[in-house]
C-alpha positions in Angstrom: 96.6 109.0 128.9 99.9 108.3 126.8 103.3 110.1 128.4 105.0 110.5 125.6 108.2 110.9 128.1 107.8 108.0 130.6 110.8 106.5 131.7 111.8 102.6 130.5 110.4 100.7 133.5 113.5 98.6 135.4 112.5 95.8 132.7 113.0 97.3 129.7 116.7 98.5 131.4 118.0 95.3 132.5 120.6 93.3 130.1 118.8 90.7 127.0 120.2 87.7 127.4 120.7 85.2 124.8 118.1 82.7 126.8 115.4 85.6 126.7 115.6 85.2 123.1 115.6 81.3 122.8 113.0 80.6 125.4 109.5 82.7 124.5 109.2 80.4 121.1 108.8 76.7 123.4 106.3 78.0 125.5 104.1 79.9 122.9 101.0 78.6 121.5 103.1 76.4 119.0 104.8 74.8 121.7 103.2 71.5 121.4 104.2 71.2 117.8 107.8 72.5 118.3 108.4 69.9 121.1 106.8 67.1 119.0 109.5 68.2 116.3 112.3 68.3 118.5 111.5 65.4 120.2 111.5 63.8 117.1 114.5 65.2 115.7 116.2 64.0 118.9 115.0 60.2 119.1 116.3 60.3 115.0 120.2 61.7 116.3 120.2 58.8 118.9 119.4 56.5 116.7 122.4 57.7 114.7 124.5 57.8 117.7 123.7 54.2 118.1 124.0 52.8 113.9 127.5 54.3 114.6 128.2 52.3 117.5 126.9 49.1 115.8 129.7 50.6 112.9 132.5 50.7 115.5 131.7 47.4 116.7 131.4 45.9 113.3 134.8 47.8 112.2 136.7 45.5 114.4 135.2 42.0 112.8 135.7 43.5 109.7 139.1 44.4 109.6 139.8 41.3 112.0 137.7 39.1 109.1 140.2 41.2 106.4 143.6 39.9 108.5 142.2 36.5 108.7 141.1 36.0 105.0 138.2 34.9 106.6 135.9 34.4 103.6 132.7 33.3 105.1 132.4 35.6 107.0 132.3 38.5 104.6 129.2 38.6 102.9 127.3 38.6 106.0 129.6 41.7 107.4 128.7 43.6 104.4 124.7 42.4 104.2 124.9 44.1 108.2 127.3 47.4 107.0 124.2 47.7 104.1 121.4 47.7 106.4 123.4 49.8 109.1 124.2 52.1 106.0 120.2 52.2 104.5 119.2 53.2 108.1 121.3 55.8 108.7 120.9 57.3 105.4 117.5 57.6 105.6 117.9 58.8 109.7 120.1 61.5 108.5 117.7 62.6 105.1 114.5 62.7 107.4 116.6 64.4 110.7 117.5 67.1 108.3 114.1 67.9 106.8 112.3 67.6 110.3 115.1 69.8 111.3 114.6 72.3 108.4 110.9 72.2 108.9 111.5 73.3 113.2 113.6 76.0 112.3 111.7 78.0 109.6 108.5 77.6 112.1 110.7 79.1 114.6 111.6 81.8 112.6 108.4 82.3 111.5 107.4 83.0 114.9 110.0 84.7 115.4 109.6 87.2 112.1 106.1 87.9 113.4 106.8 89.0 117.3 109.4 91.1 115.9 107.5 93.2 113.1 104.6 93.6 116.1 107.3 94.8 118.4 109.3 96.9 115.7 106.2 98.4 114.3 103.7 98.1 117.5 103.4 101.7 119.4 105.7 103.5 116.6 109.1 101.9 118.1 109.6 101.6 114.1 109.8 105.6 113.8 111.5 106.1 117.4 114.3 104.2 116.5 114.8 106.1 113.1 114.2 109.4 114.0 116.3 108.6 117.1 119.1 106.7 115.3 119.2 103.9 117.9 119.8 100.8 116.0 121.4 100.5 112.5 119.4 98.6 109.5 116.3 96.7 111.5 115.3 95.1 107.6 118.1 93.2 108.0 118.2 92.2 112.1 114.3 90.9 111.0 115.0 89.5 107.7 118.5 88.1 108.1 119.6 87.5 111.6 116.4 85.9 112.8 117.2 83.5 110.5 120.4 82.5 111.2 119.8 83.3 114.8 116.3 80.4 114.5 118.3 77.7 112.0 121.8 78.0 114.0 120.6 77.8 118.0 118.6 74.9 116.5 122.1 72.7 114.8 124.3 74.0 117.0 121.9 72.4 119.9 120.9 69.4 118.3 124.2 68.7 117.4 125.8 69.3 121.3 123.3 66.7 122.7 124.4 64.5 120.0 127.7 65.5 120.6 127.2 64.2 124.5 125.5 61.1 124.0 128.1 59.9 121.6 131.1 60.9 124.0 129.2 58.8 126.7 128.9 56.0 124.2 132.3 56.1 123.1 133.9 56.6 126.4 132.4 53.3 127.6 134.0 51.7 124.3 137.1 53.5 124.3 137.5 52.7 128.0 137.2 49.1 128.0 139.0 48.4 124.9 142.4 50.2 125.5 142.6 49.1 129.0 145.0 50.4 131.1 148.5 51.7 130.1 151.3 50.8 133.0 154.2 52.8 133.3 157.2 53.5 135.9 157.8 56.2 138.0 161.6 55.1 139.6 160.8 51.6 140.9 157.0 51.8 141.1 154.6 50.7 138.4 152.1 53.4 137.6 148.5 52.0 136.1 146.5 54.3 134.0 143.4 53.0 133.8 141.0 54.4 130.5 144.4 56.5 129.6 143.2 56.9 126.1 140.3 58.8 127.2 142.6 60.6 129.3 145.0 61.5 126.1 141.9 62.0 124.4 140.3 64.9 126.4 143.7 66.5 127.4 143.9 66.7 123.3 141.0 68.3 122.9 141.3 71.0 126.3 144.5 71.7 124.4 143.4 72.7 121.4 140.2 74.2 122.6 142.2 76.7 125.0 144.5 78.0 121.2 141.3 78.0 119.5 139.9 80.4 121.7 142.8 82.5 122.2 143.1 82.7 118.1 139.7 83.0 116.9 138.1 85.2 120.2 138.3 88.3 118.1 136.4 87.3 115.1 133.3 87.8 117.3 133.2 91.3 117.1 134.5 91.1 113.6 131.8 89.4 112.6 129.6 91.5 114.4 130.7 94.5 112.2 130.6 93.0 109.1 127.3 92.0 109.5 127.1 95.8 109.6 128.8 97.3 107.1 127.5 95.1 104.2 123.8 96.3 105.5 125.0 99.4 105.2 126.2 99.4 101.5 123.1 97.0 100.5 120.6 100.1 101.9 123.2 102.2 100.2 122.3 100.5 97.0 118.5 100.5 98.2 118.4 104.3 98.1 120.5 104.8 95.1 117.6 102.7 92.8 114.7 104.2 95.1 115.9 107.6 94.2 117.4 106.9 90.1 115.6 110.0 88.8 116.7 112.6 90.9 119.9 111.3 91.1 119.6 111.4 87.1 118.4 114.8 87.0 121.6 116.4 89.5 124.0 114.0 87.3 125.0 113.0 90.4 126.3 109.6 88.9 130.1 110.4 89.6 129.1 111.6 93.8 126.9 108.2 93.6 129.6 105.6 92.8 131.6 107.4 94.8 129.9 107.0 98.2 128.8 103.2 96.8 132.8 102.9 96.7 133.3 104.2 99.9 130.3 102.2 101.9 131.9 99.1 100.3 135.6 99.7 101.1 134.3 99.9 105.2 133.6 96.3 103.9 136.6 95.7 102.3 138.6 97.1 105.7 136.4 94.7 107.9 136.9 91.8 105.1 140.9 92.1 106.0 140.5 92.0 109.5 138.2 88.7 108.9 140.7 87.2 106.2 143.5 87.9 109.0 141.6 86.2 111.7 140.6 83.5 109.5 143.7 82.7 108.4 145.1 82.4 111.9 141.8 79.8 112.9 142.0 77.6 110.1 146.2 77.6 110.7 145.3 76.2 114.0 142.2 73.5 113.1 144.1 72.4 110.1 147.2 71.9 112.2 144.6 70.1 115.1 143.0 67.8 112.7 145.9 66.6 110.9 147.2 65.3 114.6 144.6 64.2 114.9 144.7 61.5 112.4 148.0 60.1 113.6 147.6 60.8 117.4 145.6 57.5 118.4 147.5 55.2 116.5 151.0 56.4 118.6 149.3 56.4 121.9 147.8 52.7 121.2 150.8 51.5 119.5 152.5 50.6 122.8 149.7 48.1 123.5 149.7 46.8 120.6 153.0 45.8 119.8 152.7 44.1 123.1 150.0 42.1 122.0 147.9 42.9 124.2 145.1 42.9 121.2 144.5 42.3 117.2 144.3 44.6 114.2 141.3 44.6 114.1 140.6 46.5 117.7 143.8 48.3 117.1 141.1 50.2 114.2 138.2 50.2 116.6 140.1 52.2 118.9 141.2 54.2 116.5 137.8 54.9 115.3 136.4 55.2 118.8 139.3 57.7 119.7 138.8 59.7 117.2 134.8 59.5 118.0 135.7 60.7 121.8 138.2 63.2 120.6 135.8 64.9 118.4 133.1 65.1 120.8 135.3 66.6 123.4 136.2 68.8 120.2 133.0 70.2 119.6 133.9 73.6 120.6 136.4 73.8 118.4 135.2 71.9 115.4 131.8 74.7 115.9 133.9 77.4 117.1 133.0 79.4 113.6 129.6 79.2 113.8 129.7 79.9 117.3 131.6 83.2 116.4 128.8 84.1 113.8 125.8 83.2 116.2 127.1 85.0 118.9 127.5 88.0 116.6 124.1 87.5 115.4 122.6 87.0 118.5 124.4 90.2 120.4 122.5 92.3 117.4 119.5 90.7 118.1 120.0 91.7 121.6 120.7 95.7 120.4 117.6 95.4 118.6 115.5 94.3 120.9 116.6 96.6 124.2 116.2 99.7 121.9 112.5 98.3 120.5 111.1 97.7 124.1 113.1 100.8 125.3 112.0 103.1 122.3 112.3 106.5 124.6 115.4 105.8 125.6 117.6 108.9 123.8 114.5 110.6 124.9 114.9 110.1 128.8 118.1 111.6 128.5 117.6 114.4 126.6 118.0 117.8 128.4 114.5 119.0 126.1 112.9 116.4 128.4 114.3 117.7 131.9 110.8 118.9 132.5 108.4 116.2 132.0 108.6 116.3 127.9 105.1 116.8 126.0 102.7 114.8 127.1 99.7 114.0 125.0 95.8 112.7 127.1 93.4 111.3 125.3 90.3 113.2 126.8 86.4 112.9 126.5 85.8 115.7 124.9 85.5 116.9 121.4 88.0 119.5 120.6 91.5 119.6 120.6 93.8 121.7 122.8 97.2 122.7 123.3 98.6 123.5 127.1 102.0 125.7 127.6 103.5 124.0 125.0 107.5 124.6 123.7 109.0 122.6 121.0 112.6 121.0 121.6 115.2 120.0 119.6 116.1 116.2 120.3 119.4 117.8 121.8 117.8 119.8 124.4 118.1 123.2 122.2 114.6 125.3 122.5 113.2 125.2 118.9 109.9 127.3 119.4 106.8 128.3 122.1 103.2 127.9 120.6 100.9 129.7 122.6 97.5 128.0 123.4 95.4 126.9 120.7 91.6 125.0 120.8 90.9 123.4 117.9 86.9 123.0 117.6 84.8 120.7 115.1 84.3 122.4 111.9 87.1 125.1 112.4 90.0 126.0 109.9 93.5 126.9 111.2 96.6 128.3 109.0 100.1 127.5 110.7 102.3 130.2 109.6 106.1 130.7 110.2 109.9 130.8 108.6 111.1 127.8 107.8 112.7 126.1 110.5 110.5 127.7 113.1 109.0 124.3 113.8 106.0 124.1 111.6 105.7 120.5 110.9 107.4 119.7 114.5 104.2 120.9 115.7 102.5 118.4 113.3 104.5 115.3 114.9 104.0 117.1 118.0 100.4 116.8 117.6 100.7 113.3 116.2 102.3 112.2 119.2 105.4 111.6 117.8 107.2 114.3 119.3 108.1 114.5 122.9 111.6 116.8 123.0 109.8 120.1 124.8 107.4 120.8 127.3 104.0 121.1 127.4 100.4 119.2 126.9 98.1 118.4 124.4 94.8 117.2 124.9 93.1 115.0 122.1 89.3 113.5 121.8 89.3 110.3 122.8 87.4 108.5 119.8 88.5 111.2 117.0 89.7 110.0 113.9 92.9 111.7 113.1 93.9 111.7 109.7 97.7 113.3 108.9 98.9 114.2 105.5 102.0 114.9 105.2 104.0 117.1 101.8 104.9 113.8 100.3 102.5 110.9 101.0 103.1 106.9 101.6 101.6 105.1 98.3 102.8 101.3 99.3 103.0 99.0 96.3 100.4 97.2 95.1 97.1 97.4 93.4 95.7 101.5 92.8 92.9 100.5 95.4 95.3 99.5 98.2 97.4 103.3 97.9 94.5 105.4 98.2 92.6 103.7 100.9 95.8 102.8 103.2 96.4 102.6 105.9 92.4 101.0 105.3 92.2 97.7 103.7 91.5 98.1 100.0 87.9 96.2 100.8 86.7 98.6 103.5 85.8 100.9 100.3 83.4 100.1 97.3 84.9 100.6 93.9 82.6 103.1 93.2 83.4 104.9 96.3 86.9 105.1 95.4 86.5 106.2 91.6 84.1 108.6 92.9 86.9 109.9 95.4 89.7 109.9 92.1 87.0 111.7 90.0 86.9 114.7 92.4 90.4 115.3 92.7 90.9 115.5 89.0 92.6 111.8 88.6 89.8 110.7 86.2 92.2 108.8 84.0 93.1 106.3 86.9 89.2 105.7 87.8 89.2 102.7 86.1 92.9 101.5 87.3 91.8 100.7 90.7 93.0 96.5 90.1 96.1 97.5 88.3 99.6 97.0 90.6 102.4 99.1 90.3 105.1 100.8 92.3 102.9 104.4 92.4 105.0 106.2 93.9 107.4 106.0 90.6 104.4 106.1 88.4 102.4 109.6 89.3 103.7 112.9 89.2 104.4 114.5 92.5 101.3 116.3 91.6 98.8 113.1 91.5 100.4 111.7 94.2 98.9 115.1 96.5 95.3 114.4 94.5 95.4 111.0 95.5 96.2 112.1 98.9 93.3 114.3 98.8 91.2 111.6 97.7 92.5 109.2 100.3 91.1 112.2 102.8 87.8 112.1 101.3 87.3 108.2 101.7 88.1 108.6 105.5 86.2 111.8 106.4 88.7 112.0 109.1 87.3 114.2 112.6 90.6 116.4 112.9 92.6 116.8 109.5 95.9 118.0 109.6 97.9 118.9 106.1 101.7 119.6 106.1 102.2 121.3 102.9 100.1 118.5 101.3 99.2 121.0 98.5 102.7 122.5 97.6 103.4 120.6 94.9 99.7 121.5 93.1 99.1 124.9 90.6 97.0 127.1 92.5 93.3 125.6 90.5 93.8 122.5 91.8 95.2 123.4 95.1 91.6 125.9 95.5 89.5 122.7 94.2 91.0 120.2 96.6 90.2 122.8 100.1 86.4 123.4 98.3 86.3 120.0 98.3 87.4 119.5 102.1 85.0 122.5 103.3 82.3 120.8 100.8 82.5 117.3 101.8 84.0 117.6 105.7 82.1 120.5 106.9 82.0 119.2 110.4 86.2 118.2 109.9 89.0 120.4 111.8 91.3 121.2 109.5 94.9 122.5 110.4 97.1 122.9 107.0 100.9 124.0 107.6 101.7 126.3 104.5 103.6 129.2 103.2 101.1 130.5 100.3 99.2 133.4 101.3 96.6 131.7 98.4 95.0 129.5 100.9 94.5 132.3 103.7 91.0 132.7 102.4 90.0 129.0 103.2 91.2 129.5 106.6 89.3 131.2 109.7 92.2 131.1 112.4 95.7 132.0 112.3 98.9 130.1 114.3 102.2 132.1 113.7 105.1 130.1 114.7 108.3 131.9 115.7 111.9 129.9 116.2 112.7 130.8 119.9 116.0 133.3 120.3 119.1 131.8 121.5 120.1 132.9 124.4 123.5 134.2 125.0 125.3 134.2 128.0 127.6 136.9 128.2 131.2 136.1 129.2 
């Protein structure tokens, strides 16, 4: 049984976190191969770590070799630097690739558990008809991405980050010594005070860099947004050229482009603004940065207390420290963007494993909603059933119906009495109301709706979806084509096109009709799939049906008093009065 009105379980309610996202892909059945990657990429970054330690040693002899015009001992300080310099260029050139290769697998993996979720159980159509999350193409296309290839650097490059501050610390430490000074009459020892100076530096600046740049998260988050909006702005315009062509709606059409892009111009300000203020402070942070070392160790040195040459090495090694304790703030930007891309992510994936949400809430569901059984019988049957607007409002009552193998109905009604609601309804995609249906268990149930999905590809691949092109013989499907007058594209079957552009609104009905009579479906239900047909072909199409699926329920939605004569049993559907309550 399927309740089409079941409340998200306490699962589905509670918050996504960021971890819930991260976690599923390292124990999957590619975990071995991601942890042999990252394992790898992670030996590679300590090796790194430790070429640049073997550099801040060698710095120091270097500069040391420089002061003293020590010319022996040059050649074989630049023979190490060159074989320091090979490894760690071909570290970083392998590290990169390995670390390329992990994060496309990832979103690989990723790409795939989110089309099954977004597409499994109808959650695709849910969160369209029910408006619950904006532009899905992109969260799947683009922010997986980002979301795989940016939890993996920004990572990778925090462990680095730590085992080069614990490197460096030791260094730094033992190399500045301690810094004495005099509080009144008593000496004061610092001991390790550069790594002291050193992290206050970096707490410092990472307390104004979050104060500064905290609001370009949800910036971010909505520009993301708005340029998905005007990209499926642009979608539509091309999807829909000829129409658009015939109203000369040219003028409306740039207009609205303009509009969808100046939300993105707006946003762009606010980004610019923020920006502005982020890069003021990081520019103004580095630039100390540079010069900050060198004052704090200049009381040391001037006292002699060592050479030139580890004057540099502290210097280098400071600077080291200082930018590992700066790692929030040298990756606060791509921290703003993750966490934007991971908080729509998030949004995307409540509303996918809560698809009925909007439904749950919805006063048309107050009394259980329309619930749809899958029953062991053979005939289909309709129990009390009213039709609901998603808001609650009563849209129209159907009075009981049983369908039987071989039968013909005719739905009849106004327009907007609920006529193809009932279709969706039936479909199970329709829950706002109240009511049953009961459905055969093993039917096939084949839905035709006025305008019919043709996906791009080959001729074959339109007319037997949503069957693979090779569960039908050729000669089945030009056989099919033949019958519903499309005799010119019998021999098209291999040819690829976009066919929805290419036939007539006519042929793409006959092709629908053919695309019935491939399936034989059990129970066959037709939302104005003829309207767009001259009566000849219209009559040819239901002689086929009653020739060809005599044993076929057929249930057509139509306003053409034409087809009454292929029909045995009458539905009229009436739009329920409102109901006015008077003062």
């Amino acid at each position: 049984m399927t309740n089409l009105s079941s409340r998200p379980t306490p699962e589905q309610d509670q918050q996504i976190s960021a971890w819930s996202l991260i976690k599923p892909y390292w124990v999957s059945e590619e975990r071995l191969i991601a942890w042999g990657l990252l394992i790898a990429i992670i030996v590679m970054n300590l090796l790194v770590v430790w070429i640049n330690v073997r550099l801040n040693s060698w710095s120091a002899d270097f500069y040391n070799a420089l002061q003293t015009k020590n010319v022996k001992q040059f050649p074989h300080l630049l023979m190490i630097f060159s074989g320091l310099a090979f490894g760690f260029i071909i570290l970083a050139v392998y590290g990169r690739y390995l670390r390329q290769m992990l994060g496309f697998r990832w979103r690989q993996w990723l790409t795939t558990r989110f089309l099954s979720d977004w597409l499994g159980k109808g959650a695709f159509y849910r969160i369209e008809r029910d408006r619950l999350a904006d532009n899905p193409d992109q969260r799947i296309s683009d922010d997986l991405q980002s979301f795989a290839t940016t939890t993996l650097s920004l990572t990778l490059d925090l462990l680095s980050t730590v085992v080069t501050l614990v490197s460096f610390i030791t260094i730094l430490w033992t190399l500045a010594g301690a810094l004495t000074i005099t509080l009144g009459s008593q000496p004061l020892a610092i001991p390790g005070y550069m790594v002291w100076a050193a992290a206050l530096y970096a707490v410092f600046g990472s307390i104004i860099i979050q104060k500064v740049g905290h609001p370009l998260v949800s910036i971010n988050y909505q520009q993301q947004r708005v340029e998905a909006d005007f990209r499926f702005g642009l979608i539509r315009l091309r999807e829909n050229a000829e129409q658009i062509a015939f109203y000369d709606g040219m003028d409306t059409e740039r207009s609205n482009a303009q509009g969808l892009f100046a939300h993105i111009r707006d946003n762009w300000w606010r980004v610019m603004k923020y920006t502005k203020r982020l890069t003021f402070v990081l520019s103004f942070y580095g630039q100390i940065a540079i010069i900050f070392p060198l004052v704090v160790a200049a009381p040391r040195y001037f006292a002699g207390a060592f050479s030139f040459g580890v004057l540099m090495q502290i210097s280098q090694a400071f600077g080291t420290v200082s930018d590992s304790f700066s790692w929030f703030i040298n990756s606060y930007s791509t921290l703003v963007e993750w966490r934007a891309t991971v908080n729509r992510l998030r949004e995307f994936r409540r509303v996918v494993k809560a698809p009925r949400l909007k439904e749950t809430v919805s006063p048309a569901t107050e009394h259980g909603g329309i619930n749809l059984h899958f029953v062991d019988a053979n005939r289909l049957t309709t129990h009390h059933l009213k039709l609901a607007l998603p808001n609650g409002a009563p849209l129209s009552d159907v009075r009981d119906i049983a369908i039987e193998p071989g039968s013909r109905w005719l739905v009849r009604g106004p327009s907007g009495s609920g006529k193809s609601t009932l279709m969706r309804a039936l479909a199970g995609l329709w829950p706002f109301g109240e009511g049953s249906i009961d459905a055969p268990v093993d039917a096939r149930m084949m839905f035709i709706p006025q305008q019919s999905y043709l996906p791009i590809g080959t001729l074959k691949a339109a007319l037997t979806y949503p069957s693979p092109q090779d569960a039908y013989s050729d000669d089945e499907c030009r056989d099919a084509l033949r019958a519903c007058r499309l005799e010119e594209y019998a021999n098209r079957l291999a040819d690829s096109g976009h066919w929805t552009r290419i036939l007539s609104p006519g042929e793409q009905q006959r092709l629908a009709g053919a695309r019935v009579l491939l399936h034989k479906p059990d129970f066959l239900f037709l939302d104005e799939a003829t309207s767009a047909l001259d009566p000849d072909n219209e009559a040819r199409l239901y002689r086929l049906f009653n020739e060809r699926l005599p044993k076929a329920a057929i249930v057509s939605v139509a306003h053409r008093e034409s087809l009454a004569p292929f029909h045995e049993e009458t539905l009229d559907v009436e739009r329920t009065p409102e109901v006015r309550v008077a003062a």
